[in-house]
N, C-alpha and C positions, 0 to 999 in steps of 0.2 A: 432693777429688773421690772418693777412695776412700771415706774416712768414707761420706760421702752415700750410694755407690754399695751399702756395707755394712749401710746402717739402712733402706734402702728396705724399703717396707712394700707387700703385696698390694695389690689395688686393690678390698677389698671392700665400697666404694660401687659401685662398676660393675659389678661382682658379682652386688649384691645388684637392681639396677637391672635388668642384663639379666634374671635370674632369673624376675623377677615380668613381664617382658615376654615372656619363652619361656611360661609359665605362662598367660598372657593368650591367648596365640597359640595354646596348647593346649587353653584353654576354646573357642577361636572354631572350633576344627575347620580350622586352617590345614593341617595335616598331609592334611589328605583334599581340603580346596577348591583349596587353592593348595600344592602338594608340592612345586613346585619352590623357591617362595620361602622355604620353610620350613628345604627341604633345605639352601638356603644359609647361613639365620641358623644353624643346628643347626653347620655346619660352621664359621662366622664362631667360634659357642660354643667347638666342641674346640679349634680353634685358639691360644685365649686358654686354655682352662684346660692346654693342652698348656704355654704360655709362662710358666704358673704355675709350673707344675712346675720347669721350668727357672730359674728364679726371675729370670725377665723381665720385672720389673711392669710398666715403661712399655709396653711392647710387650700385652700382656696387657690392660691398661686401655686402651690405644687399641682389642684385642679385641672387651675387652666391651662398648666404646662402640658401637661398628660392627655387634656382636649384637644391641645393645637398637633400634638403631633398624630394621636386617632384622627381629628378631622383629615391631616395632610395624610395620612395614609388611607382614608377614604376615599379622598381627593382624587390620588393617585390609581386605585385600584378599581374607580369608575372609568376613569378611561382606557386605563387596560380592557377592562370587561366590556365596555363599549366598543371598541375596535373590534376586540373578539369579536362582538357579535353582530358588526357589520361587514365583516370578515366572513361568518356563515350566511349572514342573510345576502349579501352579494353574491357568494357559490349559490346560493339556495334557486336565485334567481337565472342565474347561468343556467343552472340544469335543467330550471321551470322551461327556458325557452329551448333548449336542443330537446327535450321532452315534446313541446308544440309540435315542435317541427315535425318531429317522427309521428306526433296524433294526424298531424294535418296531411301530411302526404300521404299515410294510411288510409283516411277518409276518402282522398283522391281516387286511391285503387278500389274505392267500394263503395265508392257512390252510390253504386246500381242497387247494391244489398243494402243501403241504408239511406235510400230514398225517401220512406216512412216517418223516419228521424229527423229528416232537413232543419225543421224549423229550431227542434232544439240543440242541435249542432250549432245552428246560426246565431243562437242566443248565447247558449255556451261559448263561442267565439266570440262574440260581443264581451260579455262575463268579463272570460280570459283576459282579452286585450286591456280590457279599464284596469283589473284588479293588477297584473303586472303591471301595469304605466303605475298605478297608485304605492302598490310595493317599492316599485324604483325611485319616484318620489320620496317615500317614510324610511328608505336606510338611514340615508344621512342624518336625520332629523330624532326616531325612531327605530332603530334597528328591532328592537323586542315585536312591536306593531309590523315591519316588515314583514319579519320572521313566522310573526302571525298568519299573515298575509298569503304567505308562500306555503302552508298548508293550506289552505283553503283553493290553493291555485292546483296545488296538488291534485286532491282530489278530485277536480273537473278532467284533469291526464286520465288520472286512476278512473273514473267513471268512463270514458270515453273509448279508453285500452280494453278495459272489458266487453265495452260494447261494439268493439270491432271487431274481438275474438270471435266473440259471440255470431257474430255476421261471417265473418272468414270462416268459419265452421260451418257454416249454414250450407244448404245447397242454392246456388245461384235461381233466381227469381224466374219463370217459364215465362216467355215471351209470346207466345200464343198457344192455340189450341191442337192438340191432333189431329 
């Protein structure tokens, strides 16, 4: 048993297994979609390369085994969560633009009452247009930064909704004198 205990050898199949699983996990953006599950394989990893050191193979290789499969479940549940959440930030956007549309043609009917406004209406449509084009851009790449994104776009509607409420309520602007 000694002998054995003395020629034991790393476990650099499991190693090498985990590696290219942590590696995978790190192309899928687990670290940012799913941090918790990531955080665990990452800690499953020191663990085993800590038991290296001690020159604990068995223990190390059951490690690495238990790594590769948290990383590959990492993996995995990065891109689900990813999809997901290009999946909302897609809708998010969809709704950003039939939202516009109903600001914009608003605007149209009240031009007169919100003549005062023009310029930051003009700017705010400016705004608008960049930050959707840039949102539509950062799904694919970004979905989280989309997602960001599409509040901030939001709230130019929500500012804009009110301030045509606000105007629609008003009493039309007098056009001359008595």
């Amino acid at each position: 048993a000694l002998v054995f205990i003395g020629c034991a050898q790393p476990p650099e199949a499991e190693k090498a297994a985990a590696k290219a699983a942590m590696d995978a996990a790190v192309a899928a953006n687990a670290g940012k979609f799913v941090a918790a599950d990531f955080e665990a394989a990452m800690k499953l990893w020191g663990t085993a390369e800590a038991q290296i050191g001690e020159k604990k193979y068995e223990e190390a290789k059951q490690g690495y085994i238990n790594a590769k499969a948290a990383f590959d479940k990492a993996a995995a549940s990065a891109v689900t969560q990813k999809k997901a959440l290009t999946d909302e930030a897609t809708a998010a956007v969809t709704g950003l633009e039939a939202g516009w549309k109903t600001i914009e043609t608003t605007a149209k009917d009240l031009e007169s009452k919100i003549a005062d406004k023009k310029e930051a209406w003009d700017a705010d449509t400016k705004a608008f247009a960049d930050g959707l084009k840039a949102a539509k851009d950062l799904i694919a790449k970004d979905p989280v930064a989309a997602k960001a994104k599409t509040v901030e776009l939001k709230a130019i509607i929500d500012k804009w909704d009110a301030a045509f409420k606000e105007a629609a309520a008003a009493p039309a602007p007098k056009k001359g004198k008595k």
